[in-house]
N, C-alpha and C positions, 0 to 999 in steps of 0.2 A: 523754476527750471533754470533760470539764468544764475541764482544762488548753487547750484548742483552743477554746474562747471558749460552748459549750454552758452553757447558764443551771443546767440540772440532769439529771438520770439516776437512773434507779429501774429495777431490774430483780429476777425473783426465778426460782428454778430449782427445781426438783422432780425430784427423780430415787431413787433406790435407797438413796441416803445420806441422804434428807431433805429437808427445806426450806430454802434458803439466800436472806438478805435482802440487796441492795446498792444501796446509794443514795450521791450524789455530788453536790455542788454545793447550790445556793438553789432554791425552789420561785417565791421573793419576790424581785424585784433590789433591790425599794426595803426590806423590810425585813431580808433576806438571811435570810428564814427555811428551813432546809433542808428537802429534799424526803422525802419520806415516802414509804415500800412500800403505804401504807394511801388516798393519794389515788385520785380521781377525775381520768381525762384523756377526750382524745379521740381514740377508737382506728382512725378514720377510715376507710382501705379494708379493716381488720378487719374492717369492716361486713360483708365482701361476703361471711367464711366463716359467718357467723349468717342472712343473706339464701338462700345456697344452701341452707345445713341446713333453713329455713323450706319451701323449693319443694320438698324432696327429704321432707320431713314429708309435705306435703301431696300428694305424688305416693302417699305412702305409705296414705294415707286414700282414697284412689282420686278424691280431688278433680279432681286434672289429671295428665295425663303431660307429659314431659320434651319429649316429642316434638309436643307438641302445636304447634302455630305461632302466633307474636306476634298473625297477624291474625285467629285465633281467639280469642283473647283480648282484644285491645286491637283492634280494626276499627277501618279509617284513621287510627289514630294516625302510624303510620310508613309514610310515603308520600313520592312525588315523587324524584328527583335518581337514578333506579336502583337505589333498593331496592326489593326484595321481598319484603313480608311475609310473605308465605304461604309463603314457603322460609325463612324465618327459624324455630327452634325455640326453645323454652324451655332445652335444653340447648345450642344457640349461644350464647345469652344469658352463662350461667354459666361456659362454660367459652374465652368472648373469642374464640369463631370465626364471628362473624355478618356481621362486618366495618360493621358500626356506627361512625361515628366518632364521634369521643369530643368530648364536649359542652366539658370543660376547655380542649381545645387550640385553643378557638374566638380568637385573637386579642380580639376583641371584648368577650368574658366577661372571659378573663385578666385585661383592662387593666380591667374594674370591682373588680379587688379587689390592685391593683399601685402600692404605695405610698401617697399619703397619697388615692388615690380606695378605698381601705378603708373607712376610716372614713366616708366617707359612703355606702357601700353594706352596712356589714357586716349590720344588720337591716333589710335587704331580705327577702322572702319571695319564692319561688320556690315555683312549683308544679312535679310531676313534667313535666306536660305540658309546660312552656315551658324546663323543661331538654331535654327530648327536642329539640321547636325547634330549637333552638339548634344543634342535633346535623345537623339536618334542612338545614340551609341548606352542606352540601357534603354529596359526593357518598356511598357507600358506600369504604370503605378497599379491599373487594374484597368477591365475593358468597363467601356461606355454603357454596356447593358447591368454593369452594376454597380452604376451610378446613384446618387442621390436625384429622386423627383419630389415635385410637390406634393404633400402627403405623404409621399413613403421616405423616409431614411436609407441612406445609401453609402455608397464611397461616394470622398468628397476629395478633393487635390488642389489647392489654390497652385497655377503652376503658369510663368510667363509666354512657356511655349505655347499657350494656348490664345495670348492676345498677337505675339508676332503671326501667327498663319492667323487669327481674325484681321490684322492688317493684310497682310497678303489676297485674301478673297476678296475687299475693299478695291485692293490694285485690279485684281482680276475683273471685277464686276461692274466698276467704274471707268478701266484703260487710262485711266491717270493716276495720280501721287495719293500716295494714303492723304497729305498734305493737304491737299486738293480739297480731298473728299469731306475733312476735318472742316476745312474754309468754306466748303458752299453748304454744309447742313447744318453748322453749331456756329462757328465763330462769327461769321456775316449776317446770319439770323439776330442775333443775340447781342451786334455790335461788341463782342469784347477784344476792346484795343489793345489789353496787355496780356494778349493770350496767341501765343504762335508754337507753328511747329515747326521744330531748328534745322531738322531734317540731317546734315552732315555736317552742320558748324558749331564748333563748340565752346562757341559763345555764348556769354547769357549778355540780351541786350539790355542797354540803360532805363530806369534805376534799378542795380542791384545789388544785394546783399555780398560778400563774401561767403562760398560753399567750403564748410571745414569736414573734417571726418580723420577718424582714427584707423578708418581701411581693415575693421574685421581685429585690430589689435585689442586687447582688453587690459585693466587692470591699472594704475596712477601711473607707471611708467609709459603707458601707450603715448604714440606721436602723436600731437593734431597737423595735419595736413593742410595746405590748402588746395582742395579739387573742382575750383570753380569752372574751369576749362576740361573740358574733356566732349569724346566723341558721343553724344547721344545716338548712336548708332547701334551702341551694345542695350540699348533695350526699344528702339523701336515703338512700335504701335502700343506697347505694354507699359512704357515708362515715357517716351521721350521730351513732354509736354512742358511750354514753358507758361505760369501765369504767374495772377494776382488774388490776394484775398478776395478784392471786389469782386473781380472776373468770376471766381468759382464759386462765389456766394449766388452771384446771378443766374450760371448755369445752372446750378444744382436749384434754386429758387424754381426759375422756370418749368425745370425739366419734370420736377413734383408735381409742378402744380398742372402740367398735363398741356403747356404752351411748346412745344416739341414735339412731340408727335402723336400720330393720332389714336384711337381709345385704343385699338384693337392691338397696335405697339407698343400701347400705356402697359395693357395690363400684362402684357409677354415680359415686360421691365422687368415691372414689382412680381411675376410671378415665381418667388423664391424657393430654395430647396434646402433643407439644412447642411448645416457643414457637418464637418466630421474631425473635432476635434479643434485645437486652440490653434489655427493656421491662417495667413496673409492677414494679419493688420487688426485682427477682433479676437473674439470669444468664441468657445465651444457651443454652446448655445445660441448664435445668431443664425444668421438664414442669408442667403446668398441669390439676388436675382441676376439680370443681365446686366455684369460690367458694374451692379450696383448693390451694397452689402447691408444687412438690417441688422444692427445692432442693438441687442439686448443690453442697455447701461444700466438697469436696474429691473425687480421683477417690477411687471406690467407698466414700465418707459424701455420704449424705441423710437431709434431713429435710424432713419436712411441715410446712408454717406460712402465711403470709399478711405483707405488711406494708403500712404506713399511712401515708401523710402528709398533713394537714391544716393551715393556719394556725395556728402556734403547738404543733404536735404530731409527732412521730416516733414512731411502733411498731412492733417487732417481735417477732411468735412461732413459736416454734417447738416441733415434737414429735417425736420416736421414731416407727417407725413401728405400736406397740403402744400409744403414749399414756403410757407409762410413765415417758417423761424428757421435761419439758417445760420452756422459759426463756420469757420477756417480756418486751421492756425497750421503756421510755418517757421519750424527751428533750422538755422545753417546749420547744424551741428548736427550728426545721424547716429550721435552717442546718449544713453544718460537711459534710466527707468522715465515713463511714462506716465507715473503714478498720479503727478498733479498737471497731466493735459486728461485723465482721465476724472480728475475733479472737478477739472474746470467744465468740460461737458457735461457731466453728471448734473452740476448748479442748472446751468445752462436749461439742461431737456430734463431736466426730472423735479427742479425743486422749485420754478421760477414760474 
């Protein structure tokens, strides 16, 4: 990866044999200092398996059901252009069958953070509310009754505006910080120290990597950037997460092996629906539960995992379906094919 123009690579694997550490390239371009298994990055639509496990806490506390509807929660926020709230559920939301469309793919947005209009947008603030907006001004992708279910094939839409309002019902159902909600159900359980939510600063705390990115440019002329600082505000409960390999190897460890929460939230997890088509972070062929993606790396090897991309960030994890074999890995660079992180997995869960 780091031979293919990638700034740097940090990954680490857990399994039966032990702990294994791998890092590759500069963390620093300007002072080529290499990168570390110990930084801090941004784990971006990781967000989304820490957001689900939050809703799925809280279902569990008898706060809210799954089933409950957006417009039960959030009243007239999501309105106009042929959606229906009320047919909108909290497990739509999580598992990308509401048919929401996705706030990112707004032209509009894209072009505030696409080359050098970055830097003048990068600490911008964004509220939940005016990502949804954003979201609001085209139509629904499709309605929720013709969604993808378990067993049946359906529409499928990986779309962020679907984890910003899963944060939002978090605020609503809890009366405190999505933040909050993240720190008393995952992070304090689970002790993970290098795992926080930045909330409106956009800082990445110590130790961390330098975040590069080419901002959406393509082809040997494109700029690399540095966008290590910027507003985590533009992706919210969907992206805004800051960790570590260790930290996500743990969660995701735990969270398989059914130390998070309890059966009856377990199996709502894992209970996945197919996707529809090669969209957010996999393959056509995987299956998609709450906040948490199963991926087909080869016929009959899967894994459970999630991945991420943010300005200046790449993530991917993966588990066993026991939790008992887990990898991570995190490029600064959110350029480049993916070919040999999808080898590297592959050794990993299919050959090993």
């Amino acid at each position: 990866m780091v031979a293919q123009g990638t700034p740097g690579v940090i990954a680490r694997i857990r399994d039966a044999r032990g702990v294994w550490d791998g890092r590759a390239g500069v963390g620093d371009l300007v002072t080529e200092r290499p990168r570390s298994t110990s930084e801090k990055f941004r784990i971006a639509s990781v967000t989304k398996t820490f957001t689900a496990t939050v809703l799925l806490g809280l279902e569990a506390e008898g706060r809210i059901s799954l089933d409950d509807s957006v417009e039960e929660w959030l009243p007239g926020v999501v309105r106009g252009k042929g959606y229906r709230p009320g047919n909108i559920t909290v497990r739509h939301l999580l598992n990308h069958t509401s048919g929401m469309f996705d706030y990112n793919m707004d032209e509009g947005f894209r072009a505030l953070y696409a080359g050098d209009e970055f830097d003048r947008n990068r600490h911008t603030r964004w509220s939940p509310e005016e990502l949804v907006d954003i979201a609001l001004a085209h139509p629904p992708n499709f309605q929720p009754e013709q969604g993808s279910r378990p067993g049946r094939p359906g529409r499928w839409d990986y779309s962020d505006t679907n984890y910003i309002l899963a944060g939002m019902v978090v605020e609503k159902a809890t009366g405190g910080t999505y933040a909050q909600a993240v720190e008393r159900l995952v992070i304090r359980p689970l002790g993970l120290r290098g795992t926080s939510v930045p909330g409106a600063s956009p800082r990445l705390p110590a130790p961390h990597a330098r975040h590069y990115s080419t901002l959406f440019e393509d082809g040997p002329e494109a700029k690399v950037r540095d966008v290590t600082e910027f507003s985590p505000t533009v992706a919210f409960s969907a992206g805004q997460m800051i960790s570590t390999v260790g930290d996500v190897n743990t969660f995701m460890s735990k969270l398989l092996a059914g130390e998070l929460l309890p059966p009856a939230q377990q199996r709502q997890l894992l209970d996945a629906v197919h996707v529809d088509g090669d969209k957010g972070h996999g393959g056509p062929q995987d299956r998609y539960g709450l906040g948490i993606r199963q991926f087909k790396l080869k016929e009959d090897c899967w894994a459970w995992g999630h991945g991420g991309m943010i300005p200046g960030s790449a993530t991917r994890t993966l588990a066993s379906a026991d939790g008992r074999r887990v990898m991570t890995m995190n490029r600064n660079g959110d350029w480049g094919e993916q070919r040999l992180e999808d080898a590297a997995v592959e050794t990993e869960f299919c050959e090993l």
